[in-house]
C-alpha positions as CSV (number, residue, x, y, z in Angstrom):
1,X,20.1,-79.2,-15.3
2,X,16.9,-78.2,-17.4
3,X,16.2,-74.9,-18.9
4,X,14.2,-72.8,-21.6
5,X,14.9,-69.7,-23.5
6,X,12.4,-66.8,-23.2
7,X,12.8,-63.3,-25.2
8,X,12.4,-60.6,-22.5
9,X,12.6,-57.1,-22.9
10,X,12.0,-55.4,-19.2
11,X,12.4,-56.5,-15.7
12,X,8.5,-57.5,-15.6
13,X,8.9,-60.5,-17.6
14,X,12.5,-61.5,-15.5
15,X,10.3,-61.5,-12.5
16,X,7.5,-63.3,-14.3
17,X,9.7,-66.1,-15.9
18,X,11.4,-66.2,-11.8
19,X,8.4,-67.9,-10.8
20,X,7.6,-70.3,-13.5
21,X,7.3,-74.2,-11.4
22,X,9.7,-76.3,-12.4
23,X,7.9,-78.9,-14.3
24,X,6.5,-76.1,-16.6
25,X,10.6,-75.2,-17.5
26,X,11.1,-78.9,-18.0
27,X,7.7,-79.7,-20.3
28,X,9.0,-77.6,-23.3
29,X,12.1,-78.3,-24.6
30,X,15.4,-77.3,-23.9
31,X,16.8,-75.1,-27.3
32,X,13.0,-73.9,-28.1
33,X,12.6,-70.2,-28.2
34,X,9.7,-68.9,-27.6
35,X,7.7,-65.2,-27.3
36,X,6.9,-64.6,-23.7
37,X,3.4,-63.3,-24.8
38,X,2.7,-67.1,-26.2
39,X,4.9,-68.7,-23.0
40,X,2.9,-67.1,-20.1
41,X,-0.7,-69.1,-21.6
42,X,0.8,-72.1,-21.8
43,X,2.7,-72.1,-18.3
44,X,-0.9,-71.0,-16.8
45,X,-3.0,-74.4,-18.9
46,X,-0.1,-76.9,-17.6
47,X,-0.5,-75.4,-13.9
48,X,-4.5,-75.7,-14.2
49,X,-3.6,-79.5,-15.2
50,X,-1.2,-80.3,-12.8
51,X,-2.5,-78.4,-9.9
52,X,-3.6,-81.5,-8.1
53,X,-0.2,-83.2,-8.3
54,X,2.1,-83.0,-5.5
55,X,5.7,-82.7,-6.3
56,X,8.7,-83.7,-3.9
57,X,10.7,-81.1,-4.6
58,X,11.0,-77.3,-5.6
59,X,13.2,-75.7,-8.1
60,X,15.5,-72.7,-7.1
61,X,15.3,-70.2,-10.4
62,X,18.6,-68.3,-11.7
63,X,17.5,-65.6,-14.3
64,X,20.6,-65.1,-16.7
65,X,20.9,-62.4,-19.3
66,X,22.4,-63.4,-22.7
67,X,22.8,-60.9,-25.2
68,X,21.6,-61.8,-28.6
69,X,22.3,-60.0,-31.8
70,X,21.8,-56.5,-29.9
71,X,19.4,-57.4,-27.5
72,X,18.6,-59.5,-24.5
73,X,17.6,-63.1,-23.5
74,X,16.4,-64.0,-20.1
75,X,17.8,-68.0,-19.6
76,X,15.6,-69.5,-17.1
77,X,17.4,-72.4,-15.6
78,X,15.4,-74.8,-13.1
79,X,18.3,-76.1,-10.1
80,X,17.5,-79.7,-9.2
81,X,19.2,-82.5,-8.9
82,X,15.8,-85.0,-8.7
83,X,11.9,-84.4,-10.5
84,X,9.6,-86.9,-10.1
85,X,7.5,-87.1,-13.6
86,X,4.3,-88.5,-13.4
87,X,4.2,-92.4,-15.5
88,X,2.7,-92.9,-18.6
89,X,-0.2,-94.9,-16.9
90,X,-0.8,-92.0,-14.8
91,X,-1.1,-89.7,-17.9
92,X,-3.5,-92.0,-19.4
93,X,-5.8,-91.7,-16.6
94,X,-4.9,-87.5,-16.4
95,X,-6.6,-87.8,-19.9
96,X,-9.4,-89.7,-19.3
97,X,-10.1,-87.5,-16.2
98,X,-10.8,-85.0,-18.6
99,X,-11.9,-81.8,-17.1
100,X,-12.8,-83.5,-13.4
101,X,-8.7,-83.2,-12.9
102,X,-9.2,-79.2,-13.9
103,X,-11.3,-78.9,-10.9
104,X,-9.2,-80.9,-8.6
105,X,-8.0,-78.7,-5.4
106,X,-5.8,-79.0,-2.8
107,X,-7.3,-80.1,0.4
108,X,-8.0,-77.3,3.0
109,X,-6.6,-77.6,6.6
110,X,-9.1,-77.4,9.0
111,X,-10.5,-74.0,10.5
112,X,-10.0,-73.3,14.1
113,X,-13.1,-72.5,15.6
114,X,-13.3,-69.2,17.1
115,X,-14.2,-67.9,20.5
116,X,-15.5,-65.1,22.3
117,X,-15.5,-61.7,20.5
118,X,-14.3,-63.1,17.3
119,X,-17.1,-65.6,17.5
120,X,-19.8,-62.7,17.3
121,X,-21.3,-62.7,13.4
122,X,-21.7,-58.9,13.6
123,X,-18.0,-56.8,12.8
124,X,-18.9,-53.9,14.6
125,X,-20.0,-55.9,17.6
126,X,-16.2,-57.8,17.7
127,X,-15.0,-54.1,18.8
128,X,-17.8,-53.5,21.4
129,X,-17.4,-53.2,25.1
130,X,-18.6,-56.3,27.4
131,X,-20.9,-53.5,28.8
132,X,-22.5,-52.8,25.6
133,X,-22.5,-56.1,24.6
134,X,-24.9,-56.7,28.0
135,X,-27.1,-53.8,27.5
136,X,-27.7,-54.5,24.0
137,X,-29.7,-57.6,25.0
138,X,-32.3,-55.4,26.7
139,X,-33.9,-54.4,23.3
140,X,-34.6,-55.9,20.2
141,X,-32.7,-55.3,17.1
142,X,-34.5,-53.4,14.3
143,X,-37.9,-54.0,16.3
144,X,-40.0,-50.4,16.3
145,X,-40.7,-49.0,19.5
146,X,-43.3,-46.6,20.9
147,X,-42.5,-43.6,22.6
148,X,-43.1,-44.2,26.1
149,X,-41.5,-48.0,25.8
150,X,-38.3,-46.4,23.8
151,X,-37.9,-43.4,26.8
152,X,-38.1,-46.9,29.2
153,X,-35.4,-48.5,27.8
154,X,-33.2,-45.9,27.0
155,X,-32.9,-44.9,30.7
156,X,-32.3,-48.8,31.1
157,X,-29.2,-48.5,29.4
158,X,-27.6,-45.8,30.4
159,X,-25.6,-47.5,33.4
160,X,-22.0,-45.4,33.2
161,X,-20.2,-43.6,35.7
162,X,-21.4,-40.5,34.6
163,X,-24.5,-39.0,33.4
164,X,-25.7,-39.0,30.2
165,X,-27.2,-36.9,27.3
166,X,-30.2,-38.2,25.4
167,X,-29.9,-37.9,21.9
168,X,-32.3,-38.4,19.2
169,X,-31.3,-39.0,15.5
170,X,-34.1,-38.5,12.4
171,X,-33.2,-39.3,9.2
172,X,-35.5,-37.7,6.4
173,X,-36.5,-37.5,3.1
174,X,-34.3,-34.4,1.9
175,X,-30.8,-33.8,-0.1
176,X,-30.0,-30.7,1.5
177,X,-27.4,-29.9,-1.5
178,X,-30.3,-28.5,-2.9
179,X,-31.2,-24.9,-1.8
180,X,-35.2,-25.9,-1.2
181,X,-34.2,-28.7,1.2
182,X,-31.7,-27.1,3.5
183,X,-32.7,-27.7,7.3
184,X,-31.7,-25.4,9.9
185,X,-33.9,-24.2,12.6
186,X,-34.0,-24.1,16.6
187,X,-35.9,-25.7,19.5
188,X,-36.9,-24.7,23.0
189,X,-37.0,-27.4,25.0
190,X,-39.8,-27.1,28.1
191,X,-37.7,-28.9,30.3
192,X,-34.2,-27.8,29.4
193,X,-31.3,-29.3,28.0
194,X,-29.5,-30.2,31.8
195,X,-26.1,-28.4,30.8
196,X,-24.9,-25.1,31.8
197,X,-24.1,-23.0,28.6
198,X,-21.6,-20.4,28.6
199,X,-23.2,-17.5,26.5
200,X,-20.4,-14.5,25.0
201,X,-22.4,-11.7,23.3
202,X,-20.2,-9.4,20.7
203,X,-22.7,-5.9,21.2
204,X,-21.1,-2.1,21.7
205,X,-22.9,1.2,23.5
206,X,-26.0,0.7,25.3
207,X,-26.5,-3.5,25.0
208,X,-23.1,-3.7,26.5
209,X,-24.8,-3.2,30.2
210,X,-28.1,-5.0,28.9
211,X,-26.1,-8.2,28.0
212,X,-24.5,-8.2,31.4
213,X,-27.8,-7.9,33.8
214,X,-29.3,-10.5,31.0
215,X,-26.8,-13.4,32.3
216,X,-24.3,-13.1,30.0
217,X,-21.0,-14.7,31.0
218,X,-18.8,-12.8,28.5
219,X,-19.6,-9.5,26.7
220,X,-17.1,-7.7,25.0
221,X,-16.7,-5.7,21.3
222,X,-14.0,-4.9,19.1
223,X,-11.4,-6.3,22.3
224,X,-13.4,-9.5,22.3
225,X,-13.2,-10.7,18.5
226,X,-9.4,-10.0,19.0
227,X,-9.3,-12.5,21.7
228,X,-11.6,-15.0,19.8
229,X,-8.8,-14.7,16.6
230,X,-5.4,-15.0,19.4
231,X,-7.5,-18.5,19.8
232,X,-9.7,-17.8,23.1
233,X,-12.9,-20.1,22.7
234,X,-14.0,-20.5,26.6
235,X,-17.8,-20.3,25.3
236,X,-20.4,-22.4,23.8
237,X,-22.9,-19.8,22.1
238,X,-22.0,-16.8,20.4
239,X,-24.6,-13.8,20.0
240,X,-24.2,-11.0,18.4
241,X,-25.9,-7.7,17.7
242,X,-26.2,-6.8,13.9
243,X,-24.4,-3.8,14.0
244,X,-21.7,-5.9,14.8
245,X,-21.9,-8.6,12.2
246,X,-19.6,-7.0,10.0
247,X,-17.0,-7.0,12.0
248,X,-17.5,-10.8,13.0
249,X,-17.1,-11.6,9.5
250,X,-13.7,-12.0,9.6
251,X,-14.3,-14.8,12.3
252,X,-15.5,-16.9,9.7
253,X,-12.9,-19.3,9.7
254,X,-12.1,-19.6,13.2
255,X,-16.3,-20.0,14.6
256,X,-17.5,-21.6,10.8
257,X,-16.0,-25.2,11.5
258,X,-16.9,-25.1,15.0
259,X,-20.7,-24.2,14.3
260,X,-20.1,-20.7,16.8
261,X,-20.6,-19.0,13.6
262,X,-23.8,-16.2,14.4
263,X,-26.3,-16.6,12.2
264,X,-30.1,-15.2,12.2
265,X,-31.6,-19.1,11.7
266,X,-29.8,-20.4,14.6
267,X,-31.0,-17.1,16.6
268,X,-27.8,-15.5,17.2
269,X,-28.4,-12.6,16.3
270,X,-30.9,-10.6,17.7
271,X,-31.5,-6.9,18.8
272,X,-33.2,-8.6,21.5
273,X,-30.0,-9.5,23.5
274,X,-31.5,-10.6,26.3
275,X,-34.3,-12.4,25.3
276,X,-31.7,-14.2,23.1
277,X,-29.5,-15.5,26.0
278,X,-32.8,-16.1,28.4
279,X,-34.1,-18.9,25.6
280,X,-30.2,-20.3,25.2
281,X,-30.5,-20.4,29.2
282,X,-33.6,-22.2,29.8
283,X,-32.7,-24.7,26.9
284,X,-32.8,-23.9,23.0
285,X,-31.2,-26.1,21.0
286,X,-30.0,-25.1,17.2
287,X,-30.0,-28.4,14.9
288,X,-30.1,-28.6,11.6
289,X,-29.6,-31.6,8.9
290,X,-26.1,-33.1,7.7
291,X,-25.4,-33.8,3.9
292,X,-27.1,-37.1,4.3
293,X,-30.1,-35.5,5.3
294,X,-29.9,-37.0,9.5
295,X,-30.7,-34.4,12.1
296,X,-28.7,-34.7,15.4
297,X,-29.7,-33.1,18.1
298,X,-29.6,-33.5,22.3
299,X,-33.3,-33.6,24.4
300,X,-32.0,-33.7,27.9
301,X,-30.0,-35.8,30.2
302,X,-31.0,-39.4,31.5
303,X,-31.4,-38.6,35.0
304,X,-34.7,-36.4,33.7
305,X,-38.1,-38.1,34.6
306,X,-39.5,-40.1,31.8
307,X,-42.2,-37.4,31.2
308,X,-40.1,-34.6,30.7
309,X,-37.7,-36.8,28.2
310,X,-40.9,-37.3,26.2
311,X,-42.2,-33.3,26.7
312,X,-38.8,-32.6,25.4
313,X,-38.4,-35.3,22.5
314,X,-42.0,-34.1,21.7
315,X,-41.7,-30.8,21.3
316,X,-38.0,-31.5,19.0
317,X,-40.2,-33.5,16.5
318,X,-43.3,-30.8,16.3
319,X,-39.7,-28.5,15.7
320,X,-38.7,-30.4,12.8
321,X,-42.2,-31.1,11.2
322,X,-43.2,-27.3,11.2
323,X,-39.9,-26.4,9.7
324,X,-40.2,-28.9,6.9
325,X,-38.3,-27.7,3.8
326,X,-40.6,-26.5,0.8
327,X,-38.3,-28.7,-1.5
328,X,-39.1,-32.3,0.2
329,X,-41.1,-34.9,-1.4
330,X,-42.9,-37.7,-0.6
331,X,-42.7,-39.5,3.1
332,X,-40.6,-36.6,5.3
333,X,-39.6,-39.0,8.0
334,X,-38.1,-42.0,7.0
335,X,-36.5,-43.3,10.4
336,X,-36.4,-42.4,14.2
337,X,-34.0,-43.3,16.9
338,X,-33.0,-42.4,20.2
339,X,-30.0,-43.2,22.6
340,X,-28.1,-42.2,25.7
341,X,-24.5,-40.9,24.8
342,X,-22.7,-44.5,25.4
343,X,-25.9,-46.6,25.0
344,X,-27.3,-48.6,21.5
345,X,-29.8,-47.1,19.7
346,X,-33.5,-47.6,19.9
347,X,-35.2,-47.6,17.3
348,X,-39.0,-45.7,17.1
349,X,-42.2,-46.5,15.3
350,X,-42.4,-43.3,12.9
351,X,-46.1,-43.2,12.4
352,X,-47.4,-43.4,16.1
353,X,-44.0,-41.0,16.7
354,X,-45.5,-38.8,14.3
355,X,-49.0,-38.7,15.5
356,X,-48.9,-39.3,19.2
357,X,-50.4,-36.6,21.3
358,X,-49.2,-35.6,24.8
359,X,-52.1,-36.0,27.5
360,X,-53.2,-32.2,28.4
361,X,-51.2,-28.6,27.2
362,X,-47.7,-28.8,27.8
């Protein structure tokens, strides 16, 4: 039975002094006393010694409290019955070692080699479909594409069950925390979006009938925003006449987070009801930029012809470059890619995107 004194004063240093090794309890003396502050550095140099010895055995630690003129002593008693100690001629050559026997380490096992998913170098690719994984190979990673090659591939890709949207993602010079470099605009696209859009319009007296012959699939007033708050949402755009704005207001935090909100820049509201829900018809798209500055925004569907993709994805970047925000600096376009909806992204070359020309007036 070996054992060392150690003042304590908490639980922390109990659970400390627990899971001192053995032969660190059995190198200092058994009736020494010492401060745990001055203990724990000299445990931590004998383990850095000794950490390339092996030892037979492992002690079982009992941490007793022993009350000493008022306060408390934490007995750490190593339970053992056999300790191997290293031989004198062993501690000879420990010493001679020098430091080479500080940076002495255990042997590591073997690693098992890994297969399939787990094998792939890329994370996000371990948690990919086998699909994606196949249609990944068709393009290059971080290579820059032209348009018409990019439009190619993209429809290359797309191979679910169902069809998809194109998307195109732009990231640009801009921190739109900053008033002058807010972005928030729309697009028509000449050859649609390929989705059918419900359109409610919130008008009163005469627009009430022109709403209806315009196409409208709901129109209603005062009876409609108090559907809209009892939680009816069966629409995707919301236009409304300005002499009803103030009464949408309260609407705020029911349309706000779903981005049904009216607002003049997205063209929602409009005198003009029914020119407003003929452009939303035939394909006008709001988009604007996200607090990392990266607009988002849909250019059709992948059964479109590859001409009309680029018409459309043409007519989206001529969008973004006339709205540019007075407040940007520098190179406005800093990267370009498009994608189907369950496809990878492709990534574009910004300066021909930026300067290509359709053949003839779209």
């Amino acid at each position: 039975m070996m054992g060392c004194l150690i003042p304590s004063a908490t639980p922390v240093d109990t659970a400390c002094a627990c899971f001192v090794r053995q032969r660190m309890v059995a190198s200092l003396p058994k009736t020494q006393l010492v401060s745990f502050s001055s203990a724990v550095p000299q445990f931590h140099q004998w383990e850095r010694r000794e950490r390339s010895r092996t030892w037979p055995s492992l002690s079982m630690y009992a941490a007793v409290a022993v009350p000493v003129m008022g306060g408390r002593l934490w007995a750490v008693e190593a339970v053992t019955d056999t300790v191997e100690t290293p031989t004198s001629q062993e501690e000879g050559e420990e010493e001679d070692d020098g430091e080479e026997g500080e940076g002495a380490s255990l042997p590591t096992p073997p690693t098992k080699l890994k297969t399939g998913k787990a094998a792939l170098p890329l994370k996000r690719d371990r948690r990919r479909s086998k699909r994606f994984l196949e249609i990944q190979k068709l393009r290059e990673n971080k290579q820059e594409y032209d348009l018409r090659t990019a439009i190619s591939l993209l429809k290359k890709t797309a191979n679910t069950k169902f069809v998809e949207t194109t998307e195109a993602h732009f990231r640009l010079n801009i921190d739109p925390k900053y008033n002058d470099q807010q972005l928030r605009a729309t697009v028509s696209l000449p050859k649609g979006t390929g989705q059918t859009v419900r359109i409610a319009v919130l008008t009163q007296g005469e627009k009430f009938d022109e709403a209806k012959n315009a196409g409208a699939d709901i129109v209603g007033g005062e009876e409609l925003i108090q559907q809209i708050k009892g939680g009816f949402m069966e629409f995707d755009k919301l236009i409304a006449s300005p002499d009803m704005m103030p009464k949408v207001a309260s609407l705020g935090k029911l349309l706000g987070p779903r981005g049904l909100m009216p607002n003049p820049k997205a063209g929602t509201v409009s005198t003009n009801i029914p020119q407003a829900i003929a452009e939303f018809k035939k394909g006008k798209v709001e988009y604007r930029a996200d607090k990392t500055g990266i607009v988002h925004l849909p250019f059709g569907k992948v059964e479109f012809s590859e001409e009309d993709l680029l018409i459309n994805l043409m007519a989206a970047i001529k969008s973004i470059e006339a709205n540019k925000p007075s407040g940007a600096k520098g190179v406005y376009w800093k990267s370009a890619h498009i994608c189907s909806s369950m496809g990878p992204s492709i990534r574009l070359n910004v300066k021909e995107m930026v300067d290509y020309k359709l053949a003839g007036n779209v």
